[in-house]
C-alpha positions in Angstrom: 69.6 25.5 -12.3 68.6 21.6 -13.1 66.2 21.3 -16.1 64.6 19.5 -13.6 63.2 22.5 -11.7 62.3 24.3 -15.0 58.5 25.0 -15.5 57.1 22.3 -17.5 56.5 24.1 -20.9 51.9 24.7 -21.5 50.3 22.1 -23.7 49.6 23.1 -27.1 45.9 22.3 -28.3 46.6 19.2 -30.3 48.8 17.8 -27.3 46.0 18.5 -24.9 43.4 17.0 -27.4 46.0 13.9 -28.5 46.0 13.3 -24.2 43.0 13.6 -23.3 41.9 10.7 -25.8 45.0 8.4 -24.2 42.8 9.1 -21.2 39.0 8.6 -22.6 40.3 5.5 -24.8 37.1 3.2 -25.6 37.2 -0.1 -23.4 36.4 -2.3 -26.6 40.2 -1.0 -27.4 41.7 -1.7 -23.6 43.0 -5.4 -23.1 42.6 -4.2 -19.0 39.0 -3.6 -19.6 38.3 -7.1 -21.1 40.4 -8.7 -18.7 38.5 -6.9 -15.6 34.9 -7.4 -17.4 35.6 -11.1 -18.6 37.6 -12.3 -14.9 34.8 -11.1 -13.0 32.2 -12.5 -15.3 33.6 -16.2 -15.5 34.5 -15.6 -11.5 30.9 -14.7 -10.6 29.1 -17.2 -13.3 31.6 -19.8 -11.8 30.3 -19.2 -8.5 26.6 -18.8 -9.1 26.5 -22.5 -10.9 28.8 -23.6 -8.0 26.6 -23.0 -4.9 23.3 -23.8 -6.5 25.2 -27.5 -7.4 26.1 -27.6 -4.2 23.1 -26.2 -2.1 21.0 -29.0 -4.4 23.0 -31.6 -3.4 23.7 -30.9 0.1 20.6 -29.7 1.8 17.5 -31.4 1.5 18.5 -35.2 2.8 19.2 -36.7 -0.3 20.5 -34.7 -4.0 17.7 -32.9 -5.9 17.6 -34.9 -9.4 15.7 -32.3 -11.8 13.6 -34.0 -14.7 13.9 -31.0 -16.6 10.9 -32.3 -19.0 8.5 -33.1 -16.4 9.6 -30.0 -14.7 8.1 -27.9 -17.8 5.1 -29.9 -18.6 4.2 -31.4 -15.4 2.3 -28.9 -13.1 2.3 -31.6 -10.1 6.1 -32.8 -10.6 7.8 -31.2 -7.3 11.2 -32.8 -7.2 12.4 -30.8 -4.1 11.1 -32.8 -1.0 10.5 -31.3 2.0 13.6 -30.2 4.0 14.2 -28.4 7.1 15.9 -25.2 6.6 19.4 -25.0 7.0 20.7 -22.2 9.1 23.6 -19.9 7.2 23.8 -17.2 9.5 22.5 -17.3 13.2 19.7 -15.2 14.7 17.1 -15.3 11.6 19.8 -13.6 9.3 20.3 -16.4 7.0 18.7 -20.0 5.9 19.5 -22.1 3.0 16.2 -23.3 1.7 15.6 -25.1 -1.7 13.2 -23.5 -4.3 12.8 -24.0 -8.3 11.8 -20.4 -9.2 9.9 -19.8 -12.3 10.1 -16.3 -12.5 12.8 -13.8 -12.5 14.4 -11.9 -9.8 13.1 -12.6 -6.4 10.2 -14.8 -8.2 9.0 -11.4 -9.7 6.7 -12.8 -13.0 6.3 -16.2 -12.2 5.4 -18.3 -15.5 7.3 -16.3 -17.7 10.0 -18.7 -18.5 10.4 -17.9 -22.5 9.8 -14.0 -21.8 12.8 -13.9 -19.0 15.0 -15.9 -21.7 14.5 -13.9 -24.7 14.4 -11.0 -22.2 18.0 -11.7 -20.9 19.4 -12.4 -24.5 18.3 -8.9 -25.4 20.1 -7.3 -22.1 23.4 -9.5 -22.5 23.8 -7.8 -26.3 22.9 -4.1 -24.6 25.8 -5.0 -22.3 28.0 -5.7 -24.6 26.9 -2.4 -26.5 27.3 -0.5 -23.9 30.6 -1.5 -23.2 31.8 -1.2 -26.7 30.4 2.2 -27.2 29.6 4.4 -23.7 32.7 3.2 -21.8 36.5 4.4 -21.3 39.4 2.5 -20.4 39.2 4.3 -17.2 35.5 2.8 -16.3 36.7 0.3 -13.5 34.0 0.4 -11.5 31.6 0.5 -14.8 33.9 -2.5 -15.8 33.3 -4.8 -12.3 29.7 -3.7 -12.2 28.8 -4.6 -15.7 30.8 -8.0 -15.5 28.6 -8.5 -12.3 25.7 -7.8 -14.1 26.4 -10.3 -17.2 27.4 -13.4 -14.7 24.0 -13.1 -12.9 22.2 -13.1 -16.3 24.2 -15.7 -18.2 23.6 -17.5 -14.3 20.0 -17.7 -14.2 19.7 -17.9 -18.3 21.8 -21.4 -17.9 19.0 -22.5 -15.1 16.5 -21.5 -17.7 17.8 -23.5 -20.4 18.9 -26.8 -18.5 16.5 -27.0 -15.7 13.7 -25.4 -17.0 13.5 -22.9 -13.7 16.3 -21.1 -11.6 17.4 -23.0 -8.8 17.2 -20.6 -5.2 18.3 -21.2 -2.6 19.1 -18.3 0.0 16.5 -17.0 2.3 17.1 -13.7 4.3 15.1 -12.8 7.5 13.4 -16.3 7.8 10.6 -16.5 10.7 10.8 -12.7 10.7 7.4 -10.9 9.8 6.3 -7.7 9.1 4.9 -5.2 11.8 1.3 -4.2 12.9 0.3 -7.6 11.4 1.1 -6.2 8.0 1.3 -8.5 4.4 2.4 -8.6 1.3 0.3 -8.7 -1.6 -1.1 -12.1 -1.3 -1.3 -12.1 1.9 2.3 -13.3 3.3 2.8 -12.0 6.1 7.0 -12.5 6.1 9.3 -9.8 6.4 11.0 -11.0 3.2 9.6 -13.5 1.5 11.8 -14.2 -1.0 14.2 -16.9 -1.9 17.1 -15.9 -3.9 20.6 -16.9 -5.3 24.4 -15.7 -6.1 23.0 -14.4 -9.5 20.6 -12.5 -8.0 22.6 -10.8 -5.7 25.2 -10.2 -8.7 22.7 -8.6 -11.1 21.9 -6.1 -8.0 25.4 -5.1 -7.4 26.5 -4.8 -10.8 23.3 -2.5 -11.4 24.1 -0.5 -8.8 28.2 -0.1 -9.4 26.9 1.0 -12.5 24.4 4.0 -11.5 27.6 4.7 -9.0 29.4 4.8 -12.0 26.6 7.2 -13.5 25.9 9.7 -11.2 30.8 10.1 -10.6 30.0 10.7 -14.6 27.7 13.5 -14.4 29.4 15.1 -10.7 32.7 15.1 -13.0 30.7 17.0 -15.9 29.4 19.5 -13.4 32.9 20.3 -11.6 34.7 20.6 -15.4 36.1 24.2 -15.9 34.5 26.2 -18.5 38.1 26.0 -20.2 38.1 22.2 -20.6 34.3 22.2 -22.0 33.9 22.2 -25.5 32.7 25.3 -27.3 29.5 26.0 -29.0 29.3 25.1 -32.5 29.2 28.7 -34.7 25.6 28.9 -35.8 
């Protein structure tokens, strides 16, 4: 008989415990996790600042020059002129439309510019916490997500810091309204009335590869034999 075809001998408790934290290694400690988390954050923070620089430049009929003081302190300063939308996407899917957004996500709390900053500070050091100390080697998809998530904030932070308001620029639906003559609050009657930009879109995938992430955690807890789950402590 080959040695080969021998049973492979049970692991001992301190073998199984010594593998079993090869496989639940932190990510702070795994070069793969930084590499995955800090490629697709450069990648998607790259991209963000790319196609606002070039939707500012390239679709109204001249550049968009932002006075970034007069932006701030002058309520009448508009330095977008008016521009025909340009169409991304056929059949109402798509337009590229300009827009300096003072709020944050989607123009949700308009006005708030030193709120959204402080506020995004405070969620890019959770991130990194939360990386450091909730998340294995293993975490891929917790790695991509989060990564996602800090290039859309680090995105619209830079807009909030240099232009004084996030530059948008993608409009989905256009000329599409809601049915039974129905309105948003406010009164716009536009099936989504939102302009948006790469960051945006970012900071909602990352959030959800994250609850993905989540909920694989807690189906994996449920389906662990009773074996594998670690006793009670002895009162």
């Amino acid at each position: 008989m080959n040695s080969n075809d021998l049973p492979a001998a049970p692991l001992h408790g301190s073998e199984t415990t010594s593998l079993q934290a090869s496989r639940d290694r932190p990510a702070w400690r795994s070069g793969r996790a930084w590499l995955i988390l800090l490629l697709v954050m450069v990648f998607g923070l790259a991209l963000d600042l790319g196609t606002k620089s070039w939707s500012f430049h390239s679709v109204a009929d001249h550049p968009v020059v932002i006075d970034r003081t007069a932006l701030i302190n002058n309520a009448n300063y508009h330095p977008i002129p008016p521009h025909e939308s340009v169409v991304l996407v056929p059949g109402r899917i798509l337009n590229l439309h300009l827009v300096l957004n003072s709020g944050a996500v989607f123009g949700i709390g308009a006005d708030k510019r030193g709120f959204f900053i402080g506020f995004t500070l405070v969620a890019l050091g959770v991130c990194l916490w939360i990386f450091t100390r909730w998340m294995s080697e293993r975490s891929t998809m917790a790695h991509i997500g989060l990564g996602l998530v800090l290039a859309g904030a680090l995105g619209n932070l830079w807009d909030r810091l240099i232009f004084g308001r996030v530059r948008d620029f993608l409009h989905l639906f256009p000329d599409r309204h809601l049915p039974f003559n129905w309105s948003w609050p406010g009164g716009n009657p536009e099936l989504f009335p939102w302009v948006f930009n790469i960051a945006d879109v970012m900071l909602l995938t990352g959030m959800g590869l994250l609850l993905i992430h989540l909920h694989m955690c807690d189906r994996r807890k449920e389906r662990q034999p009773a074996d594998d789950k670690p006793a009670p402590a002895a009162s």
